[in-house]
C-alpha positions in Angstrom: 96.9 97.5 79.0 98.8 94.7 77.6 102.8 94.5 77.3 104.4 91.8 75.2 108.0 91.2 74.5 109.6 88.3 72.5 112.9 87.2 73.3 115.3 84.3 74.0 114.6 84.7 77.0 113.1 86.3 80.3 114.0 87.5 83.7 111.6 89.4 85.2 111.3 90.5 89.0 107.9 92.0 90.3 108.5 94.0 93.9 105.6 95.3 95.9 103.9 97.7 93.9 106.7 98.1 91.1 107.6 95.8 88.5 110.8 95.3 87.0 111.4 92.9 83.5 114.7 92.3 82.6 115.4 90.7 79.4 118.1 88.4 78.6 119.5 86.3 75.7 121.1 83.3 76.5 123.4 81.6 74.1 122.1 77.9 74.7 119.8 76.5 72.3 116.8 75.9 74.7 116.2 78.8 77.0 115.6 78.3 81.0 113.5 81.5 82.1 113.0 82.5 85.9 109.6 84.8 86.4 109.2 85.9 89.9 106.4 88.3 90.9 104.9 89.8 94.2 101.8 92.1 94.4 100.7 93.8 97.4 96.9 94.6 97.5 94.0 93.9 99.5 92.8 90.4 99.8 91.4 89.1 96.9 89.8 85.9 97.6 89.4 84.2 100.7 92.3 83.3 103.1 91.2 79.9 103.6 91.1 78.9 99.8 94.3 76.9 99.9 93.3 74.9 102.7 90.2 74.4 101.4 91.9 72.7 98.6 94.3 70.2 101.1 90.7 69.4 103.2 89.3 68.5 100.1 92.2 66.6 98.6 91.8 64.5 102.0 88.1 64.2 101.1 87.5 62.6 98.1 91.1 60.9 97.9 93.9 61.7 95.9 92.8 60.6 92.8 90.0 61.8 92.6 91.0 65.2 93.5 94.0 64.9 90.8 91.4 64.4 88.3 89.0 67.1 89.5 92.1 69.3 89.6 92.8 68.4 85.5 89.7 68.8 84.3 89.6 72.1 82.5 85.7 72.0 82.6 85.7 72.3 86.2 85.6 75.2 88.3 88.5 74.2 90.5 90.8 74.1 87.8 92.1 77.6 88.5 94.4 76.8 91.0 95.7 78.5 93.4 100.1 78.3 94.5 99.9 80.9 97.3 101.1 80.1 100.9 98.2 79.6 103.0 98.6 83.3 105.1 99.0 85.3 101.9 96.4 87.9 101.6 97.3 87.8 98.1 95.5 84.7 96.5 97.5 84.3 93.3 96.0 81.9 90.9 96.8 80.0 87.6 94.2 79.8 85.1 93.1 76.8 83.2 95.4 78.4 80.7 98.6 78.6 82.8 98.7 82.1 83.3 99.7 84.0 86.5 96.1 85.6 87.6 96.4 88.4 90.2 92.4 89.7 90.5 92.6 92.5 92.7 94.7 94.6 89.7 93.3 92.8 87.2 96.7 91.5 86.1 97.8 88.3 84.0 101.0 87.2 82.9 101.1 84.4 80.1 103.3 82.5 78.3 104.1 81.8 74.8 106.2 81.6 71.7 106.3 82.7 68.0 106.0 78.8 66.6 103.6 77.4 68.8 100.6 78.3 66.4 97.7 76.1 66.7 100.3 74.4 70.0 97.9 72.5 72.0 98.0 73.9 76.0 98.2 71.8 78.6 97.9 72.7 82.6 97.5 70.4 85.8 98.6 70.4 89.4 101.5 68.2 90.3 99.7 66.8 92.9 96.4 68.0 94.9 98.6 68.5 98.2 101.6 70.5 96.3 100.9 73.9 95.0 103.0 73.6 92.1 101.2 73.8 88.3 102.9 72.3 85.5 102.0 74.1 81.9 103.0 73.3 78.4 102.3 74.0 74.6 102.8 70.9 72.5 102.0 70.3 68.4 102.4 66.5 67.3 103.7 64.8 71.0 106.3 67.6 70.6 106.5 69.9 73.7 107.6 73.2 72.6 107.0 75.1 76.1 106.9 74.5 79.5 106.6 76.2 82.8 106.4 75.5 86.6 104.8 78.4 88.4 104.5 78.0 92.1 104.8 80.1 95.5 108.9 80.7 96.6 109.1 80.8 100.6 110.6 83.3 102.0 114.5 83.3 103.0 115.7 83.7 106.6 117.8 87.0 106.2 115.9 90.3 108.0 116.9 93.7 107.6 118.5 95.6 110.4 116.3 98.1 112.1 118.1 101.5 112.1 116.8 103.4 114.8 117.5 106.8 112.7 115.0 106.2 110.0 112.1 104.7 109.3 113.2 101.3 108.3 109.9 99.2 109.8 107.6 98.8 107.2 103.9 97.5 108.0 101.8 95.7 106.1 98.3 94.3 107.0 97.3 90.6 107.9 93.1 91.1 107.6 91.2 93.2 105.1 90.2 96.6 107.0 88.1 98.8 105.3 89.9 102.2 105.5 87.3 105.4 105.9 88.7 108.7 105.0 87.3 111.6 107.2 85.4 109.7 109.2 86.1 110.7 112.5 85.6 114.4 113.6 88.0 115.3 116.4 87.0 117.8 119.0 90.2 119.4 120.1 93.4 120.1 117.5 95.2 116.7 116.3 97.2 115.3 113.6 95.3 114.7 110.8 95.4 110.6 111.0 92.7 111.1 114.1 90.2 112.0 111.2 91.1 108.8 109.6 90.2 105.3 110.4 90.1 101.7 109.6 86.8 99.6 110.5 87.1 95.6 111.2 83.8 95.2 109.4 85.3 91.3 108.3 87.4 91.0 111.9 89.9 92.4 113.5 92.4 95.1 112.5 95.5 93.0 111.9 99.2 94.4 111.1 102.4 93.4 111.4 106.1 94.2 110.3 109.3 92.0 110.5 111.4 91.8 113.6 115.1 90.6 114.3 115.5 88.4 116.9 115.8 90.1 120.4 115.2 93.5 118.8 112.7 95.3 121.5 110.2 98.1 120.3 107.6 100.6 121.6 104.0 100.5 119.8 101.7 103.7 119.8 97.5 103.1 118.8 96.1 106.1 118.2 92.0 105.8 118.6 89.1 108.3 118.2 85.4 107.5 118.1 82.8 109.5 116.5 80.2 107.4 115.5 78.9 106.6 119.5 78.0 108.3 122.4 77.3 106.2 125.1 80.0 104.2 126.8 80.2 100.4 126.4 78.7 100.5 122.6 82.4 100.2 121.2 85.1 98.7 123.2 88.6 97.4 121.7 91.3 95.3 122.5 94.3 95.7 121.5 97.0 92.9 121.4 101.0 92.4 120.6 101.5 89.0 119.5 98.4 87.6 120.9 99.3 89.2 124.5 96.1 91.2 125.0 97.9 94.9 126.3 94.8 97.5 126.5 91.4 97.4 126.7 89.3 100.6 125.8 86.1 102.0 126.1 86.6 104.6 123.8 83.6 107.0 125.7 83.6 105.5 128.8 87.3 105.6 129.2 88.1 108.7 126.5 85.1 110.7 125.5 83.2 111.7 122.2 85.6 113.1 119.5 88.3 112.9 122.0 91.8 110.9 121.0 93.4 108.2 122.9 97.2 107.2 122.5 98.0 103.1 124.0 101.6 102.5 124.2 103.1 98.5 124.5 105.7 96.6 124.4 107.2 94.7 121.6 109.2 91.9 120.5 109.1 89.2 118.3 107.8 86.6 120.9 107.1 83.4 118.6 110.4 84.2 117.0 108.4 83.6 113.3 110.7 87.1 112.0 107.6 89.3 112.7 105.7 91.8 115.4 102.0 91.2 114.8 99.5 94.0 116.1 95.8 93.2 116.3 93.0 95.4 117.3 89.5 93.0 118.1 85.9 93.9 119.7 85.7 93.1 123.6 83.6 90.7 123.6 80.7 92.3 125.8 81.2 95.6 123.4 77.8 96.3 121.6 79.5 97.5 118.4 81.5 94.7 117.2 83.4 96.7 114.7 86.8 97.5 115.8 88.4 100.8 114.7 92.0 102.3 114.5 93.2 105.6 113.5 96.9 105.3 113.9 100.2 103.5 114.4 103.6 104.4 115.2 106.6 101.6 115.7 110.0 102.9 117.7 113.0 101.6 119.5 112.1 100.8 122.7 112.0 103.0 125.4 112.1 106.2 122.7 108.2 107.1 121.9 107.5 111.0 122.7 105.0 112.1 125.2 101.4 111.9 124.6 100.7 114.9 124.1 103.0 115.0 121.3 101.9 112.4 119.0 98.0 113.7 119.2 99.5 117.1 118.3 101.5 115.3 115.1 104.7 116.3 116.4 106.3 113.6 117.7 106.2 111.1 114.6 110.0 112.3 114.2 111.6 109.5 115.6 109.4 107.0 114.7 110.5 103.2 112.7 107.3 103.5 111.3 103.9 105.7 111.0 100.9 105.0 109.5 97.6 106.9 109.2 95.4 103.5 108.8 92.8 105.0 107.0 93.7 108.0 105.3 93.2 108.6 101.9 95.2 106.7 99.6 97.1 105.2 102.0 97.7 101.5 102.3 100.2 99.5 104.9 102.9 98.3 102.6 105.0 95.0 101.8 107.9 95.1 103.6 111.2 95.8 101.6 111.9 92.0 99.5 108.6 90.3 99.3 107.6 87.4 102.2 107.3 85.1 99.3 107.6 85.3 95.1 105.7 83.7 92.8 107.6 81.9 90.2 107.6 81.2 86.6 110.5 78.3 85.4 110.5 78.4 81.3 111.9 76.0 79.3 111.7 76.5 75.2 112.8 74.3 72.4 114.2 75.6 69.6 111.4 74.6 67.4 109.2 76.8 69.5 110.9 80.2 68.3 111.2 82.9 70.1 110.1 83.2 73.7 106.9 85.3 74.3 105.7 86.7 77.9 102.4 89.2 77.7 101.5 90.9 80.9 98.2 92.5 80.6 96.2 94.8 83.3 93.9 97.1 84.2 96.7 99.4 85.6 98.9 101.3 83.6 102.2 99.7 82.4 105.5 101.4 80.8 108.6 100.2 79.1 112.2 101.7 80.4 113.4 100.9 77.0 117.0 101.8 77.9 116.7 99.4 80.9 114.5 96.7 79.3 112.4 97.2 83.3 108.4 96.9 82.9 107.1 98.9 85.8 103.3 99.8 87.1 101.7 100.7 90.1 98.9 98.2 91.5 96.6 98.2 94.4 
């Protein structure tokens, strides 16, 4: 689906899964436009990409990899401006649009009198993400852009203990299987649901104020094995390794197992980060995870109570990992935006930004807000 809009000029916010596009029309002559999306999906390319791209900066010497970087023929010229822990590798094309692959989503610029403009796109330097685009006719340059990654700010939401106001969101790529595991006594219905580490471990996290203390629940359930020592997991709060499990030695077939820990945000970096990795003497060295729950600390139920399903009441946060449709979310305000700065001369016309995607889009035409979902 492709959405286009002309207009003096464009403010547009993307949040997590929704997007919002606000139009404006400012009275100055030459327009100054401010494009910020964030998409939450699975990883798209690899999480090394961007560091690849400083080693090999380093490698053949700045001026070389400048050049590399501007040569449209190359490969390399689609260039990515994420921050190096995103598991979202957005990317800017040889034509200076916004790429974001897993949806299938680009967001270009233009403008109603830059026909037959010639575009321009390069990297500001090989060891700063930030790509500088432009349409120019005659040495005249009609548009131009910045896009680049936006850290994120320092303020964190308060954690209200009465709803559930932790959000997760995952830090690997876990490959969620729906009805997988077959539980041999009555449970809640995330123990037929897991997440496999087929790339790695099982990685979440969620942000944390500083000295805010929690209570972690795993929830676990193999049904795959039968023999103890084939799958054994370990399961670790901020790199503090806080249960080991031999889920048939130490459980049993088709049985559930609840591990409660501890939490805080040790490193003080604004976030709680859970991973789940093989032992390393385990045979099978695909972790799996049914279930998470994050409360206050010292206020997780029984047990008993979360295998039954009952006691998810009081919980920050729940997720059934690998239940069907289900996907660990951004928390609320993305950890970073990607940003768009527009500048238009007059000559250029009007201003002209075309999202196009795979997914569904619709027009709030009272509100002027874009929105879509995207996975």
């Amino acid at each position: 689906m492709v959405f286009a809009r002309r207009c003096a000029g464009t403010l547009g916010t993307f949040r997590g899964r929704r997007i919002d596009m606000r139009f404006v029309h400012p009275t100055a002559c030459t327009a100054i436009a401010c494009v910020l999306f964030a998409f939450w999906a699975p990883l798209a390319l690899c999480g090394e990409i961007l560091v690849e791209f400083v080693r090999a900066a380093d490698a053949l010497g700045e001026e070389k990899a400048a050049a590399l970087a501007a040569d449209p023929r190359s490969r390399e010229s689609a260039f990515p401006i994420c921050l190096p822990d995103d598991w979202e590798k957005t990317l800017v094309t040889p034509r200076g649009e916004l790429s974001y692959l897993s949806s299938g989503t680009t967001v270009s610029v233009s403008a109603s009198g830059a026909d037959g403009a010639e575009r321009r796109v390069r990297l500001v330097s090989p060891r700063i993400p930030i790509v500088e685009a432009a349409l120019e006719r005659g040495g005249e340059r009609l548009v131009s852009w910045k896009c680049f990654a936006a850290a994120p700010g320092a303020e964190l939401p308060e954690v209200d203990p009465e709803r559930r106001s932790v959000i997760l969101e995952t830090t690997t790529n876990p490959t969620p299987l729906p009805g997988w595991a077959r539980p041999a006594v009555p449970t809640a219905e995330a123990f037929r649901n897991i997440v496999a580490g087929f790339d790695g471990p099982i990685g979440y996290r969620f942000r944390a104020p500083p000295r805010a203390r929690f209570t972690l629940a795993l929830g676990f359930l193999e049904s795959h094995h039968a023999e103890p020592g084939k799958r054994i997991v370990e399961a670790f709060v901020e790199g503090r390794k806080v249960a080991r499990l031999d889920l048939i030695a130490d459980v049993g077939r088709h049985l559930p197992a609840i591990v409660f820990a501890d939490a805080s945000d040790a490193d003080g970096d604004g976030y709680v980060r859970i991973d789940v990795k093989p032992a390393p003497e385990s045979e099978d060295q695909y972790p799996i995870l049914n279930a998470l729950w994050v409360f206050s600390a010292g206020r997780a139920p029984p047990r008993e109570d979360l295998i039954s399903g009952g006691g998810s009441a009081r919980a920050l946060a729940v997720l059934d990992c690998g239940g069907p449709g289900v996907q660990a979310s951004a928390p609320p305000g993305p950890p970073r935006a990607d940003v768009a700065l527009i500048e238009r001369a007059r000559a250029a016309g009007r201003l002209e930004v075309r999202v196009s995607s795979r997914e569904p889009l619709t027009e709030d035409e009272e509100t002027c807000c874009l929105s879509g979902t995207f996975w």
